[in-house]
ZAMAR-621107 format. One record per atom (N, C-alpha, C): y negated, x negated, z negated; residue number from 1; residue in one letter; atom name. Coordinates in Angstrom, 3 decimals, m for minus. Each point is the difference from the previous one (the first is absolute). Example, Ala and Ser with C-alpha at 12.3 -4.5 7.8 and 13.67 -1.06 7.14 Angstrom:
REM residues 2
5.690|m13.190|m7.800|1|A|N
m1.190|0.890|0.000|1|A|CA
m1.200|m0.900|0.000|1|A|C
m1.050|0.350|0.720|2|S|N
m1.190|m0.820|m0.060|2|S|CA
m1.090|0.770|m0.730|2|S|C
This chain:
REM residues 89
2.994|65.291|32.257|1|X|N
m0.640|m1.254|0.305|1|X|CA
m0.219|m0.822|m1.269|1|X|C
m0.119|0.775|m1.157|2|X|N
m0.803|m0.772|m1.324|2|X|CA
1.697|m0.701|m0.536|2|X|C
0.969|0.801|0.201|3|X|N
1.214|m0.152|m0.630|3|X|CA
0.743|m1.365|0.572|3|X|C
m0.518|m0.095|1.768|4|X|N
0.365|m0.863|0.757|4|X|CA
m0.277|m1.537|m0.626|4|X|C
m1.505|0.448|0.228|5|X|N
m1.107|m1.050|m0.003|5|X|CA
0.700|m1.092|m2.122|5|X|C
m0.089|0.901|m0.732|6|X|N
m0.088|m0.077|m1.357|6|X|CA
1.805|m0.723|m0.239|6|X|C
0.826|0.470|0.853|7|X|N
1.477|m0.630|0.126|7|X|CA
m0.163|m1.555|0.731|7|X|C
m0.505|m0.303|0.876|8|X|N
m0.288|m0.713|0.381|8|X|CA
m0.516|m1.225|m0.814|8|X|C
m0.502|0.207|m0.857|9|X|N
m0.621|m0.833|m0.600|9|X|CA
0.895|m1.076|m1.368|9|X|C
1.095|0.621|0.132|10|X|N
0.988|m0.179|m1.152|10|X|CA
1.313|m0.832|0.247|10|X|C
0.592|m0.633|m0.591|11|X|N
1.000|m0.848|m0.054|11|X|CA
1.219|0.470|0.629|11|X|C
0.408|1.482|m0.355|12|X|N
0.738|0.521|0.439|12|X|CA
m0.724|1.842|0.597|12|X|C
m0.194|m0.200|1.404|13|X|N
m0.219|0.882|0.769|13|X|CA
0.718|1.088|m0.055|13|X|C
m0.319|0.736|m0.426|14|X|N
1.368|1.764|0.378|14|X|CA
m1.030|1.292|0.173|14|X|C
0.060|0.689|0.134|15|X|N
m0.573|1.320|m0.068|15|X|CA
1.141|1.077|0.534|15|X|C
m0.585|1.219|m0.581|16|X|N
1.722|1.084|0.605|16|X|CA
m0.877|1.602|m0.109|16|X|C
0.536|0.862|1.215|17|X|N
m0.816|1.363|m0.429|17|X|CA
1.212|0.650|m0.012|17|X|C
m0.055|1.085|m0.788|18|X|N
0.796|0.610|0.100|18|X|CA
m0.743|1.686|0.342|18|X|C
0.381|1.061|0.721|19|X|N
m0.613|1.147|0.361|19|X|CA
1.353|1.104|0.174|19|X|C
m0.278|1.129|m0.841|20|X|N
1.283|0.801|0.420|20|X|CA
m0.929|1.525|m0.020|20|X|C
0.633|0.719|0.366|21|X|N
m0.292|1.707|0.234|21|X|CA
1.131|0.657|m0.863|21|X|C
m0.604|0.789|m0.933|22|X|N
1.497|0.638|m0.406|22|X|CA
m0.609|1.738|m0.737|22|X|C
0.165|0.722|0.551|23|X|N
m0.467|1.552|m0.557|23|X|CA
m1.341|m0.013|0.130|23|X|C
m0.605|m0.259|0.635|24|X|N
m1.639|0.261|0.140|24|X|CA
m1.002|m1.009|m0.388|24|X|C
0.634|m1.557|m0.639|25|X|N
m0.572|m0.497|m0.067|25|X|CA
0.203|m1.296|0.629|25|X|C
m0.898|m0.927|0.327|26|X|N
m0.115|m1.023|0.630|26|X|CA
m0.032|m0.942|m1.110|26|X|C
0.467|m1.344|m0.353|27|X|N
m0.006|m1.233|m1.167|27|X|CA
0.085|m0.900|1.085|27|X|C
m1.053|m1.110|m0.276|28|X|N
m0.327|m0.797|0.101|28|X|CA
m0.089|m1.537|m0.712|28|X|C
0.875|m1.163|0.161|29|X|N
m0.189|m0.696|m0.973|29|X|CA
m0.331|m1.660|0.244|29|X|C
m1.041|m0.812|m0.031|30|X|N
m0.004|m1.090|0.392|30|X|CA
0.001|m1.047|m1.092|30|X|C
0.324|m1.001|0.107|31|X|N
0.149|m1.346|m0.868|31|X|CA
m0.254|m1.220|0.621|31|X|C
m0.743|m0.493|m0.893|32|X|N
0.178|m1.613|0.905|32|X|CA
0.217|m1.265|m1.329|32|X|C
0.150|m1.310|0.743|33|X|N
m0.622|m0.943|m1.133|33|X|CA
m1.295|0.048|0.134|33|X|C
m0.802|m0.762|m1.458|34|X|N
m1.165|m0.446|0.609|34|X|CA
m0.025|m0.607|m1.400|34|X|C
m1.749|m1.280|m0.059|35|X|N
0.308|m0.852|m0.853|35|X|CA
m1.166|m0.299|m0.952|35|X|C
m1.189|0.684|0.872|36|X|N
m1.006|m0.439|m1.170|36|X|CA
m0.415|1.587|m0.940|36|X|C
m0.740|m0.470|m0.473|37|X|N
m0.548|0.855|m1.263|37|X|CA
m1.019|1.508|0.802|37|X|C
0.730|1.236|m0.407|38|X|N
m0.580|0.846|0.509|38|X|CA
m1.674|0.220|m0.299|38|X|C
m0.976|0.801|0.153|39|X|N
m1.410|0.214|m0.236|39|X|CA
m0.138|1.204|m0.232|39|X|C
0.062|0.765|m1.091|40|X|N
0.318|1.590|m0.329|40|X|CA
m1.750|0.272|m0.655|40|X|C
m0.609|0.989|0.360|41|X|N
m1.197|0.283|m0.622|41|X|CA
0.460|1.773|0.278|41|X|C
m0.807|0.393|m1.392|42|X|N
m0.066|1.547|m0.081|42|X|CA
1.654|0.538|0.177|42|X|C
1.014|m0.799|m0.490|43|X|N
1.253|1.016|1.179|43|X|CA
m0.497|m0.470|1.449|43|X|C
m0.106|m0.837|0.680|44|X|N
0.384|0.100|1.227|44|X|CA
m0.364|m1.580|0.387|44|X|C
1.531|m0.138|0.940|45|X|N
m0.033|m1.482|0.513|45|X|CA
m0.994|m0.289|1.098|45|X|C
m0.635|m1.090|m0.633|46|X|N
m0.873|m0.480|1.002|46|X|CA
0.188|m1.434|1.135|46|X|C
m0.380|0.084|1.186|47|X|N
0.791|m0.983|0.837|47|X|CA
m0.666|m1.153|m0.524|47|X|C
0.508|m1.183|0.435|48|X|N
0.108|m1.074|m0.085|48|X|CA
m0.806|m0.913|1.592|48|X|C
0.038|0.814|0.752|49|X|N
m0.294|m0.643|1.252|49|X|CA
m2.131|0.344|m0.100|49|X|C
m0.125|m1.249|0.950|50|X|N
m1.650|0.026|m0.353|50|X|CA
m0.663|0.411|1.515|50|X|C
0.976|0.499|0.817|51|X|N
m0.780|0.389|1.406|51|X|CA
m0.525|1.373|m0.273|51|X|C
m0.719|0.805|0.532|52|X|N
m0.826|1.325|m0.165|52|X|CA
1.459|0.788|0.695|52|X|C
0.059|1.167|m0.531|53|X|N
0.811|1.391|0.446|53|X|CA
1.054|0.017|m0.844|53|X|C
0.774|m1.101|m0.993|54|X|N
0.984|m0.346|m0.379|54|X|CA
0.457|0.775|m1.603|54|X|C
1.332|0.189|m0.013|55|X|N
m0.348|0.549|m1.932|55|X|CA
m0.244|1.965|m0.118|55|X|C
m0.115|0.589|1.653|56|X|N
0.414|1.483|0.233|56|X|CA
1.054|0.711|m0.104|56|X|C
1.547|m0.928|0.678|57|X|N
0.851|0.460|0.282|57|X|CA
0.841|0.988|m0.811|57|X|C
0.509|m0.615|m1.319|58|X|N
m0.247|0.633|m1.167|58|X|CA
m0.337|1.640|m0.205|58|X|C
m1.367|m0.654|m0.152|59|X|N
m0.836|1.238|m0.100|59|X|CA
0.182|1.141|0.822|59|X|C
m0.273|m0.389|1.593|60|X|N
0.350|0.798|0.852|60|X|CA
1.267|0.928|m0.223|60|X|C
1.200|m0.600|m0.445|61|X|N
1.769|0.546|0.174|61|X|CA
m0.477|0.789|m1.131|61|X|C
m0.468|m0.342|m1.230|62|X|N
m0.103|0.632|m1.189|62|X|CA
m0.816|1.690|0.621|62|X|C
m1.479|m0.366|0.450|63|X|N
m0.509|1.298|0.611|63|X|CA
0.707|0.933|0.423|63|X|C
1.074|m0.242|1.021|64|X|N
0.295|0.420|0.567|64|X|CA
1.368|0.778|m1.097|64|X|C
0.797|m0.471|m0.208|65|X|N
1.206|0.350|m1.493|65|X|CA
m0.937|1.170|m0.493|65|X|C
m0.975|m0.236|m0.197|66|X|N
m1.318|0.798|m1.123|66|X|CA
m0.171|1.435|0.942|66|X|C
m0.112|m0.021|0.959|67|X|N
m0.391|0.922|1.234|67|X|CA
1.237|1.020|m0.191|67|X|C
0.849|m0.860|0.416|68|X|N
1.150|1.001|0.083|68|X|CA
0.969|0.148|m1.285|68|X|C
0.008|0.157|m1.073|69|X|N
0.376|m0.289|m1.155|69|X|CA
1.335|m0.512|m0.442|69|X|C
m0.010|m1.470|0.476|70|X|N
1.178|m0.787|m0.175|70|X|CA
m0.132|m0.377|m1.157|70|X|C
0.912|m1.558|m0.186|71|X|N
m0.402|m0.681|m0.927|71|X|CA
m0.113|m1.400|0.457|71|X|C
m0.624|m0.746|m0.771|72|X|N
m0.043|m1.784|0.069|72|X|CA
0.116|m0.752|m1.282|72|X|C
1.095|m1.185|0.386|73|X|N
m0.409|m0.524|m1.590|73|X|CA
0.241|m1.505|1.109|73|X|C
m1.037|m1.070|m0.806|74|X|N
0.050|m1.075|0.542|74|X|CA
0.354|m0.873|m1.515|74|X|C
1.217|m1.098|0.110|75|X|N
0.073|m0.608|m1.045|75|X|CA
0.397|m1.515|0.504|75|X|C
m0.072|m0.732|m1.356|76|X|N
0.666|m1.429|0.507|76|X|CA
0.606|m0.521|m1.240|76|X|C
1.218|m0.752|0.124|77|X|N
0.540|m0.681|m1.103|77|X|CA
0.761|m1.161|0.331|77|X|C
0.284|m1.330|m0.456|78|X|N
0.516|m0.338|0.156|78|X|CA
m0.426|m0.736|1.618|78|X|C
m1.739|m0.708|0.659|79|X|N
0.089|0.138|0.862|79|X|CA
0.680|0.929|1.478|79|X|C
0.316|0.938|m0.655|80|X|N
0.211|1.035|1.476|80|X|CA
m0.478|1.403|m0.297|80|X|C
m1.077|0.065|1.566|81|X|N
m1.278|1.084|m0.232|81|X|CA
1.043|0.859|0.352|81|X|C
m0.497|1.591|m0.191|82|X|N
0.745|1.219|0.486|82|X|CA
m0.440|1.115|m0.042|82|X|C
m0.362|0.407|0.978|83|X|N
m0.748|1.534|0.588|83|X|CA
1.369|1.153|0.196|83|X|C
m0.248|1.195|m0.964|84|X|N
0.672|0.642|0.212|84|X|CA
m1.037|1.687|0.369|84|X|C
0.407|0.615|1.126|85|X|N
m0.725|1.357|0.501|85|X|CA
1.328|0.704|0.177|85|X|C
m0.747|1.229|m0.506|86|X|N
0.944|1.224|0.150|86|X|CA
m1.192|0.972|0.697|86|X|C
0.665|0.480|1.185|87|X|N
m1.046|1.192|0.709|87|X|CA
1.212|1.316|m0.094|87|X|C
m0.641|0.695|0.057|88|X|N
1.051|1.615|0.206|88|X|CA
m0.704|0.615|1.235|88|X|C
0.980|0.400|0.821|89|X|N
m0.265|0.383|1.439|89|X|CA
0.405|1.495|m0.204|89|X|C
């Protein structure tokens, strides 16, 4: 939704996931555009939106990576965000 929402907002719209299975592990990979200036405190991105519940999602996928001992790396360059998870099944 954040990847949707955050593409949307940009001159040129794209976003792309990519997800494969290969020997026990699951990869996961999303990208989008997006255009304004991220909000990073402590290591960790903070949302941008001002309604209450917002600015978890993140967090949540990360918990969860953490639970089951995947990995996460969230980066951006070049205007295009990118969430990458690795889970092992």
């Amino acid at each position: 939704e954040n990847a949707i929402e955050a593409a949307e907002q940009t001159k040129d719209k794209w976003m792309s996931v990519d997800i494969y299975y290969e020997k026990g592990m699951l990869s996961m990979e999303i990208k989008n555009s997006f255009q304004h200036e991220l909000d990073v405190e402590k290591n960790k991105l903070l949302s941008t939106k001002e309604e209450k519940g917002h600015g978890i999602g993140l967090a949540n996928v990360r918990k969860m990576v953490e639970k089951y001992q995947g990995f996460m790396d969230v980066s951006n360059t070049n205007q295009i965000f990118i969430v990458k998870v690795m889970l092992y099944l």
